[in-house]
C-alpha positions in Angstrom: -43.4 0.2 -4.4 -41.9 1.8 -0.9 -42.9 5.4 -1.0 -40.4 7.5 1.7 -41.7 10.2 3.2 -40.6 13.2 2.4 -38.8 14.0 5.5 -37.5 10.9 5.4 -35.6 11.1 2.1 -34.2 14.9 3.6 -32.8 12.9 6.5 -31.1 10.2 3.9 -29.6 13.1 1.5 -28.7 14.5 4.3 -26.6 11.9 5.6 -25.1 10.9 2.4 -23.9 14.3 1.9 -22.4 14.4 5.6 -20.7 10.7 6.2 -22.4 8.8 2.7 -21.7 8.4 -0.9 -22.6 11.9 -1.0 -19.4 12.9 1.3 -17.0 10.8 -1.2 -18.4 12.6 -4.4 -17.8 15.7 -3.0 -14.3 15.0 -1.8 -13.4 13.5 -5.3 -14.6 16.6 -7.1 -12.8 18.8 -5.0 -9.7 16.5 -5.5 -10.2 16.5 -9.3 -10.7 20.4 -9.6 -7.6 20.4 -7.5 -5.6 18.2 -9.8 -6.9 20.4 -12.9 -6.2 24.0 -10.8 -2.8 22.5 -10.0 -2.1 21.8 -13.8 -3.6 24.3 -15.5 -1.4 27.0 -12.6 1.6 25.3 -13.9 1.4 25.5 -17.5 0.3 29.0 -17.6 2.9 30.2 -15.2 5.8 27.9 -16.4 5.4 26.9 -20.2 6.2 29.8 -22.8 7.4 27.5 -25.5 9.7 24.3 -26.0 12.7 24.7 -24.8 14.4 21.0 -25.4 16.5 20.4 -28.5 14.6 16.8 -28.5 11.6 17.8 -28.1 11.4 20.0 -31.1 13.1 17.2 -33.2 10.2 14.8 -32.5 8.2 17.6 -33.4 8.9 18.2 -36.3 9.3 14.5 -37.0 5.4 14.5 -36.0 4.7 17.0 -38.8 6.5 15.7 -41.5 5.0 12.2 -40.7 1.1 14.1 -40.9 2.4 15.5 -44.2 4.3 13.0 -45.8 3.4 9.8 -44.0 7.0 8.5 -43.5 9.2 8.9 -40.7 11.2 12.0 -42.3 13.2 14.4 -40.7 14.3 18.2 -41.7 17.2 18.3 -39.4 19.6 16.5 -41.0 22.9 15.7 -39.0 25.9 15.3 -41.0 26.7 12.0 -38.5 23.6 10.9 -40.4 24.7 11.4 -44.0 28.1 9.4 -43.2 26.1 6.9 -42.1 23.7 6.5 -45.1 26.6 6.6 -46.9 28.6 4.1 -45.4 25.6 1.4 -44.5 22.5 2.1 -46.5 21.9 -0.1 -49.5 21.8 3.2 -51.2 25.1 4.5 -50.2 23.6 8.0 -50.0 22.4 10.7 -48.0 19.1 10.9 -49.1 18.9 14.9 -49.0 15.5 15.5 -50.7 13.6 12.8 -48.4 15.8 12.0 -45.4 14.9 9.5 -43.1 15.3 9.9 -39.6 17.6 6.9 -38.3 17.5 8.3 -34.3 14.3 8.0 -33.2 11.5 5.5 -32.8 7.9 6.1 -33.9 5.3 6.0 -31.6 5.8 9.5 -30.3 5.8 11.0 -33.6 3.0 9.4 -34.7 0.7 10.1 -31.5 1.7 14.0 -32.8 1.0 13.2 -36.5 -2.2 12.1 -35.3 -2.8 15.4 -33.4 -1.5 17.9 -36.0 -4.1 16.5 -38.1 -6.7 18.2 -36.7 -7.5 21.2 -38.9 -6.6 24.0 -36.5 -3.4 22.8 -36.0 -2.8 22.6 -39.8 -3.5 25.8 -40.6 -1.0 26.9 -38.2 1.9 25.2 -40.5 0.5 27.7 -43.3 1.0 30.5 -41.2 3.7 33.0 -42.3 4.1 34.6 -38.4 4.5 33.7 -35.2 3.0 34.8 -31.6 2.8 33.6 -28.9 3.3 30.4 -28.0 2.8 28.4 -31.3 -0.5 27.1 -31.3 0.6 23.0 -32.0 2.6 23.4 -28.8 -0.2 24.5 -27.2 -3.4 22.6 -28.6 -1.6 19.4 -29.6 2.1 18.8 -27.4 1.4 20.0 -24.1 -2.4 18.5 -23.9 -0.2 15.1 -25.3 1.9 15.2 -22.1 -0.3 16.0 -19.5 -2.8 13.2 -20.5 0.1 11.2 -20.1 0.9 12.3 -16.5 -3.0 12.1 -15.7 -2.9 8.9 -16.7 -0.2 7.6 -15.0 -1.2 9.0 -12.0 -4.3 7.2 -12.1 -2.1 4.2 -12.7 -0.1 4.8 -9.5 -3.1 4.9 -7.8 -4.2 1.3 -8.7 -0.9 0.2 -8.4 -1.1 1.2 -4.4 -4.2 -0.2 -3.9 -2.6 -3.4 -5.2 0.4 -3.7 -3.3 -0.7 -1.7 -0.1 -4.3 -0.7 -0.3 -6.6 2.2 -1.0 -5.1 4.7 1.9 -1.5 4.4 0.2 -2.5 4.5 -3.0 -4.4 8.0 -2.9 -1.5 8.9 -0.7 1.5 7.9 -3.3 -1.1 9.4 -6.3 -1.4 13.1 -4.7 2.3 12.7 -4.0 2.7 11.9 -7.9 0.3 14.9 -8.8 2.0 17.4 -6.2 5.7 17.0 -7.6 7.3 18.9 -9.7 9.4 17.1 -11.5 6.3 15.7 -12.9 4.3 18.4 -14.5 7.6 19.5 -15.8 8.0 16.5 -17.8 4.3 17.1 -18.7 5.6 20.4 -20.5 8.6 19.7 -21.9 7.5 18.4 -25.2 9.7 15.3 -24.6 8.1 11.8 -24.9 9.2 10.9 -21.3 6.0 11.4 -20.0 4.6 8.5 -22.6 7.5 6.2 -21.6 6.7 7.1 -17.9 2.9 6.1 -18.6 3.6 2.7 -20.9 6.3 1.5 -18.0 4.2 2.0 -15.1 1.6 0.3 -17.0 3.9 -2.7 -18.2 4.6 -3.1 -14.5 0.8 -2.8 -13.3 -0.1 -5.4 -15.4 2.5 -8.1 -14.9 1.2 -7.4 -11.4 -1.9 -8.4 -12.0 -1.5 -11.2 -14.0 1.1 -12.5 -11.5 -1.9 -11.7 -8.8 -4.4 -13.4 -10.5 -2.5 -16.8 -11.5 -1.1 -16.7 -7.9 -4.7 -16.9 -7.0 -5.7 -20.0 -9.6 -7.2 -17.9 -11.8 -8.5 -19.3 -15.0 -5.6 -18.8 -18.3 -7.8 -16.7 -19.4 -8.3 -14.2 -16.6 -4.6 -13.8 -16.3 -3.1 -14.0 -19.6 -5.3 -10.8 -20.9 -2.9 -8.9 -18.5 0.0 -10.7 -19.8 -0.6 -9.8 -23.0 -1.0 -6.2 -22.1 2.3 -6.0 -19.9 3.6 -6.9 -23.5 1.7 -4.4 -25.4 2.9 -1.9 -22.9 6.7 -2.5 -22.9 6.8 -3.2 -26.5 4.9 0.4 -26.9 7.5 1.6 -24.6 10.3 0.5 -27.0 9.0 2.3 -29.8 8.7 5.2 -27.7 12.2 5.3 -26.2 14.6 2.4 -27.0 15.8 2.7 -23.3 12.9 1.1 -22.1 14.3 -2.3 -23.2 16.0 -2.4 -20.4 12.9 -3.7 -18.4 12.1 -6.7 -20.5 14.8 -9.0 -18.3 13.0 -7.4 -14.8 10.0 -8.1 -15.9 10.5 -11.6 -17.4 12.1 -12.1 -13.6 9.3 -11.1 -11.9 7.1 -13.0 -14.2 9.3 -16.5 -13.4 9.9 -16.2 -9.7 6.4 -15.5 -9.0 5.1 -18.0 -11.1 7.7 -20.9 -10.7 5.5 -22.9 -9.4 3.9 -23.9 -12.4 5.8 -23.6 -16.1 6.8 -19.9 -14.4 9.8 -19.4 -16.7 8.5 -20.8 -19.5 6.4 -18.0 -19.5 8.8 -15.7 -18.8 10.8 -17.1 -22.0 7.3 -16.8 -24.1 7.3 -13.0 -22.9 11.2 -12.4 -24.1 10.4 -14.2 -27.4 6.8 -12.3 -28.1 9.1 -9.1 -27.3 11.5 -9.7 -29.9 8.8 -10.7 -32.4 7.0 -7.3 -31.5 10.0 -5.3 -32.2 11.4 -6.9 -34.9 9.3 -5.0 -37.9 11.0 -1.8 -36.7 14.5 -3.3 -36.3 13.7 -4.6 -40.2 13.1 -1.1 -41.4 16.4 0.3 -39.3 18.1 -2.1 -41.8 15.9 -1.4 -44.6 16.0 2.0 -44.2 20.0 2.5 -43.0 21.7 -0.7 -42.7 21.5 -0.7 -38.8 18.6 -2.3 -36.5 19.0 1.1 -34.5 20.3 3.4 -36.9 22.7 6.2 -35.6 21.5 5.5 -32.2 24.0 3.8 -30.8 27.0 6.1 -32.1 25.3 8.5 -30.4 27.1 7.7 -27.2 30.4 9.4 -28.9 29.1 12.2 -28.2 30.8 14.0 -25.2 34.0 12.0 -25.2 37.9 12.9 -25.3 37.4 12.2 -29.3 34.5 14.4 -29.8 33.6 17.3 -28.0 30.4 18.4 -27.0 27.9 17.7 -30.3 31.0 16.8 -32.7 30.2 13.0 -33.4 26.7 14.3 -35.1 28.6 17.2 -36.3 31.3 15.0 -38.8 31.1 14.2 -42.0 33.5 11.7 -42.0 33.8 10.6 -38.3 37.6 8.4 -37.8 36.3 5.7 -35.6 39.4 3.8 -34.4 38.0 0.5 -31.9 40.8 0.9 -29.3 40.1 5.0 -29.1 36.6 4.8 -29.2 36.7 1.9 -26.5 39.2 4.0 -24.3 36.8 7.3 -25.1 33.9 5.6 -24.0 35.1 4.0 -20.5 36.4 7.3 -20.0 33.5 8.8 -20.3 31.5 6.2 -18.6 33.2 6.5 -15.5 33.2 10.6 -15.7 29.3 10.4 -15.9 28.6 7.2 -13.5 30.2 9.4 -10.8 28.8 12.2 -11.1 24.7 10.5 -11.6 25.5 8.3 -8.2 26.4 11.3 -6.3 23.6 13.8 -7.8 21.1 12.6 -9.5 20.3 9.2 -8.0 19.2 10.6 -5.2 17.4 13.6 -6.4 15.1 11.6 -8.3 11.6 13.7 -8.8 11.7 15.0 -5.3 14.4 13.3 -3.6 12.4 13.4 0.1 10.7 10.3 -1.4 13.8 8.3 -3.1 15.7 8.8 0.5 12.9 6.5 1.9 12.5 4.1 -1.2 16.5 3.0 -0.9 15.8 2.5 2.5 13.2 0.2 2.2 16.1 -2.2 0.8 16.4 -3.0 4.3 12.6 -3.6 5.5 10.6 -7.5 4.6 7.1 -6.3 3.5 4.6 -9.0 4.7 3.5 -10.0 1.1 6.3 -11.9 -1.1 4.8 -10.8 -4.0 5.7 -7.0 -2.9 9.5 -7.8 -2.2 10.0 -9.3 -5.5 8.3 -6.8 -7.5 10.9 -4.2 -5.5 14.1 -6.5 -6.1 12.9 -6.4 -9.8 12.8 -2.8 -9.8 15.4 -2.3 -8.3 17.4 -4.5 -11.1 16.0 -2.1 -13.8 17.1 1.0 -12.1 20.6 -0.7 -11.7 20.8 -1.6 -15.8 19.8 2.1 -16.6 22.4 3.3 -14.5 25.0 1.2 -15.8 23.5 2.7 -19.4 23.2 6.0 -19.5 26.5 7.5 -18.1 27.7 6.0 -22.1 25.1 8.4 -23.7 25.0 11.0 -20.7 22.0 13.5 -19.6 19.3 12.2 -22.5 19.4 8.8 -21.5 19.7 9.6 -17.6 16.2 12.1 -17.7 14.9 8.0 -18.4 15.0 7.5 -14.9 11.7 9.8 -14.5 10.1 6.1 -15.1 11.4 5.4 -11.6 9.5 7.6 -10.1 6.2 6.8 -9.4 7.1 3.4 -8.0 9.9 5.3 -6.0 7.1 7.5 -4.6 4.8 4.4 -3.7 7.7 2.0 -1.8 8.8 5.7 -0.2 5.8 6.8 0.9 5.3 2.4 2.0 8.5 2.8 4.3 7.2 5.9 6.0 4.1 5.2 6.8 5.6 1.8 8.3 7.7 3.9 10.5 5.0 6.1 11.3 2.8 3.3 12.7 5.8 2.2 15.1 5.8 5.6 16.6 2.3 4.4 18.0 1.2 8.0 18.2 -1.4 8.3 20.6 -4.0 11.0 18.8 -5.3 10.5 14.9 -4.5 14.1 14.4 -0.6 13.8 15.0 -0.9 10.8 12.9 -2.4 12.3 10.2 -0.7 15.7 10.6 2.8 13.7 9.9 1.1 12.3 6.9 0.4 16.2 5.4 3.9 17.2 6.7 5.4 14.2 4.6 3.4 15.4 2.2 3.6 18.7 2.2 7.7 18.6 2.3 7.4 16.5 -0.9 5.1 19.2 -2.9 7.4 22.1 -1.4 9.7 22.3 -4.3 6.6 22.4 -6.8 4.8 25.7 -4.3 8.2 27.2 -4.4 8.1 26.6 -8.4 5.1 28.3 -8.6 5.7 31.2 -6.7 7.0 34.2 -8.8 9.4 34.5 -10.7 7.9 33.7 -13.3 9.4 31.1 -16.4 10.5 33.7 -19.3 10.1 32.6 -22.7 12.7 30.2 -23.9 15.4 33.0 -25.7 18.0 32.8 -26.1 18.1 31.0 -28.2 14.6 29.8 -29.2 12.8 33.0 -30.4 9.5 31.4 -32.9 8.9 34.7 -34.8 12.7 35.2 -35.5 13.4 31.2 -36.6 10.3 32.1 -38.9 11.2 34.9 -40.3 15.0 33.4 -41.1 13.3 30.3 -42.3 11.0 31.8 -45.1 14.0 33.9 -46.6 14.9 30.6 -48.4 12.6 28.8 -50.5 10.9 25.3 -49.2 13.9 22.7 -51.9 17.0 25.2 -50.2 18.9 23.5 -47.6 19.7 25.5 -44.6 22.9 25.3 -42.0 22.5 26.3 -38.3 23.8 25.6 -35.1 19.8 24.7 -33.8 18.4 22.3 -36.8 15.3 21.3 -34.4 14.2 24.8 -34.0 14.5 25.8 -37.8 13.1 22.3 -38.9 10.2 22.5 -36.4 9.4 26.3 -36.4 10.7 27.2 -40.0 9.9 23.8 -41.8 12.8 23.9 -44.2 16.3 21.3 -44.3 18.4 22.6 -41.4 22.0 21.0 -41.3 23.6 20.8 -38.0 26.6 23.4 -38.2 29.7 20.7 -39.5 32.5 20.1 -37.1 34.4 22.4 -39.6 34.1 24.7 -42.5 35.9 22.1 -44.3 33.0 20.3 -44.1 30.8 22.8 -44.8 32.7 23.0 -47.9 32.6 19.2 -49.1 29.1 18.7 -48.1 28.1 22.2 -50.1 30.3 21.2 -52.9 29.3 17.6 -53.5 26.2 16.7 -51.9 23.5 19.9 -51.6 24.2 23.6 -52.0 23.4 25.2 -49.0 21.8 28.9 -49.2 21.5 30.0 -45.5 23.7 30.4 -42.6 21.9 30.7 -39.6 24.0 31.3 -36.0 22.6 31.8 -32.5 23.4 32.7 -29.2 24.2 28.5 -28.6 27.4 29.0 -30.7 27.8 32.8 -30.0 27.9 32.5 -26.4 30.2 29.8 -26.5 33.7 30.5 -24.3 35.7 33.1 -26.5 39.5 31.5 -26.3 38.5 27.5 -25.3 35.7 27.0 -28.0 35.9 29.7 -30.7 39.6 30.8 -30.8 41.1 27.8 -30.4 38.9 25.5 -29.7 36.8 23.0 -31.7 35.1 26.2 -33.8 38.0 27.6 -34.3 37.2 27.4 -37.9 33.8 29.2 -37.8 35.5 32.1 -35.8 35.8 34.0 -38.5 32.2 34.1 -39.8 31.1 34.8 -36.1 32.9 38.0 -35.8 31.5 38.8 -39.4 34.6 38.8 -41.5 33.1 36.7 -44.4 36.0 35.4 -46.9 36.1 37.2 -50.4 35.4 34.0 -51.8 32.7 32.5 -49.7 29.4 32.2 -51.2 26.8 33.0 -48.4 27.9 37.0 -48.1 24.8 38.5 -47.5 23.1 38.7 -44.3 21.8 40.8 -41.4 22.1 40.4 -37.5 18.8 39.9 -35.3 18.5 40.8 -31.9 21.0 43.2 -31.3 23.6 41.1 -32.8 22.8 38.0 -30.8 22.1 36.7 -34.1 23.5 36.0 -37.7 21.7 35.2 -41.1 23.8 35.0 -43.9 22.5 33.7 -47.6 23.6 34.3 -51.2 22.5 37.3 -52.2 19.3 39.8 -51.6 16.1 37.9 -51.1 13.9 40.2 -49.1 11.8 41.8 -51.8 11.4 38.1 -53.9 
């Protein structure tokens, strides 16, 4: 056995610390800590509590799913009764146990699975509030910034395999220094899962296209096959928009591979898709006589027929085909507008999409990196023709976009860079960190004080809670923010009907109601368009607190300074 001197091994740690192995460890722990200072500065500065409608919604969805092991939801949206009504075997509303008909599972269930933990339980039992509810905090939050860890690491890879190592930990600190992404991380919402499960979909077929292209065994290739399926079918049951990149990808898969059987495999990967999905489109039926539910109506929402929330707010929605149609290319062409000119380009950190629309107009060397762009590019074009018919929920999607935006950006630039044939490495480079640094800009300035204030109005934890535990856990609830009072409260909130007609029918013939909950999201509406004459014109009344002789709910109190009104039956404070 060779024995170094002593001096001798000195010299060798020495030089692996200085230029060595040594010299890369250190950078990547410094990197890492970094990445953790960056994201741990973020959340404590900028997350005080969910703010998104959605994202409570497939909170509580989580919970109930831990508790009662079926997709169940407590806010219950009178759209959703007329449809169990209408197209359930049942022909009912299923009050007692109603099944959510919106949303698909995956999300929920990755929630279930962290509510379970006995910490987080014990915070369901809790009769108070503070702070920033601890399954938020322990459970949500950690969900979504593994997600964006992950993906990150992903867009890594996925540089080194188009470009090579340089661009990819280039295009990954881009990823980690944007703000757009750690505020996805935050929000509660399940983007940053469907961000995750598409960029994986998409670094998969990559490889599998790679290694076939190369004559790769069946074997080699086809386990990444498979998981470019398991990834896209995860990504339908995390958000039904992510269909939309089965044809791109089944494209991608046959142009590469058309050499050889290439779109019979793309038709195996349509088929194995729709065989993946189908169990879930089988309990849509089962469950509500749709493959997708309410979903779909959902787009109603927002149009000339329904204003604002209104379609989820009917009881007994009139759905006409030649109004509806004219409604919705109305409101198609109103929303298509206005994401071209805004949003589009202001994708993440628009710096970035500016140079990845460009690159439309530059030949990379490698075919394989064109086509894999041209697919891409056809995905983005589907979701844009999509969402302007279901608006700002659907268009947040586009956050999937992102990180392959950031890699074919950051591509172009440095292509331009090297045709500037700068003389010195340290003009080079210092273009690089301005690129950079321009990018990361809007997350420093994000960071800088002011600070985020907690998410009231309307979203107040300790006052939901308090309002919630007035009524007793079988008593049905009606407010103008189910999510919150279904996720924070856990009792059956009823999205405030279109009218109080409605209130009436669904009070008188389906479930007695025993609490009346408003916030500042109907308070604060505009006084003459939406409560005097407007579509809550009905509700005005009650808002200004003259309660009818003969309506039921005539006790109450205000919160907040009047900000706030509880009404309920009669005095329940000392029971």
């Amino acid at each position: 056995m060779d024995h170094k001197p002593f001096s001798a091994r000195v010299q060798e740690l020495v030089y692996n610390v200085e230029v060595g192995v040594g010299l890369r460890l250190i950078q990547g722990g410094l990197c890492i800590l970094g990445l953790i200072a960056v994201m741990l500065l973020f959340t404590a500065t900028h997350f005080k509590g969910l703010k998104e409608a959605e994202a409570m919604d497939y909170a509580q969805l989580g919970r109930n799913l831990m508790q009662t092991h079926h997709l169940q939801t407590q806010c219950i949206r009178p759209a959703s009764m007329w449809y169990l009504i209408e197209h359930s075997r049942q022909h009912n509303p299923q009050m007692e146990a109603h099944p959510d008909i919106v949303h698909p599972p995956l999300y929920p269930a990755l929630l279930a699975l962290g509510f379970s933990a006995p910490v987080t339980r014990k915070s369901f039992d809790n009769p108070t509030i503070s702070g920033v509810f601890r399954p938020e905090q322990w459970v949500i939050v950690p969900l979504g910034h593994s997600c964006t860890l992950l993906t990150g690491l992903l867009v890594l890879l996925l540089g080194r395999r188009l470009f090579d190592w340089h661009h990819g930990l280039l295009a990954a600190t881009a990823f980690f220094l944007s703000a757009s992404v750690w505020q996805l991380s935050i929000s509660g919402l399940n983007l940053s899962l469907t961000v995750l499960l598409s960029v994986a979909a998409w670094y998969f077929a990559l490889i599998a296209v790679e290694r076939w292209q190369e004559g790769a065994p069946l074997r080699r290739w086809m386990v990444f096959y498979l998981l470019a399926l398991l990834a896209v079918t995860a990504g339908f049951y995390t958000r039904y928009i992510t269909a939309l990149l089965v044809p791109p990808l089944a494209l991608f898969i046959g142009f590469a591979m058309r050499r050889e059987r290439g779109w019979t495999w793309a038709a195996v990967f349509v088929g194995l898709y729709l065989a993946a999905i189908t169990p879930w489109l089988m309990r849509n039926i089962l469950v509500s006589g749709g493959i997708f539910g309410l979903a779909p109506y959902l787009a109603l929402n927002n149009t000339r027929l329904f204003d604002g929330e209104a379609f989820e707010r009917s009881i007994a929605p009139v759905l006409q085909a030649g109004r509806v149609f004219n409604a919705l290319e109305i409101k198609w062409l109103v929303n298509f507008a206005a994401f071209y000119t805004q949003p589009l380009r202001t994708i993440g950190e628009g710096l970035f999409v500016c140079f990845f629309l460009t690159s439309f107009f530059f030949q990379f060397s490698r075919p394989v990196v064109n086509l894999f762009r041209w697919c891409l590019s056809l995905a983005l074009l589907q979701l844009l023709l999509i969402a302007p018919l279901y608006g700002e929920t659907t268009w947040r999607s586009i956050a999937v976009f992102w990180p392959l935006a950031i890699l074919y950006g950051l591509a172009f630039f440095l292509v331009l860079l090297h045709r500037l044939h700068l003389t010195y490495r340290i003009l080079h480079r210092g273009a690089i960190g301005l690129f950079l640094f321009l990018g990361a800009l809007p997350l420093i300035l994000t960071l800088l004080p002011p600070r985020e204030e907690p998410p009231y109005p309307p979203y107040h934890p300790p006052f939901v809670k308090h309002v919630s535990l007035i009524l007793k856990t079988n008593e049905l609830m009606c407010t103008d923010m189910p999510w919150a009072t279904a996720w924070y409260g856990q009792r059956s909130s009823l999205f405030l009907p279109a009218t109080l007609e409605d209130y009436y029918e669904i009070n008188d013939s389906t479930k007695r109601i025993s609490g009346l909950y408003f916030t500042t999201l109907t308070r604060d509406k505009p006084y003459v368009r939406q409560l005097l004459t407007g579509p809550y014109r009905s509700w005005f009344p009650l808002l200004e607190g003259r309660i009818p002789s003969d309506f039921a709910l005539n006790q109450g109190f205000p919160l907040n300074n009047m900000d706030q009104l509880f009404l309920t039956d009669r005095t329940r404070y000392g029971e």
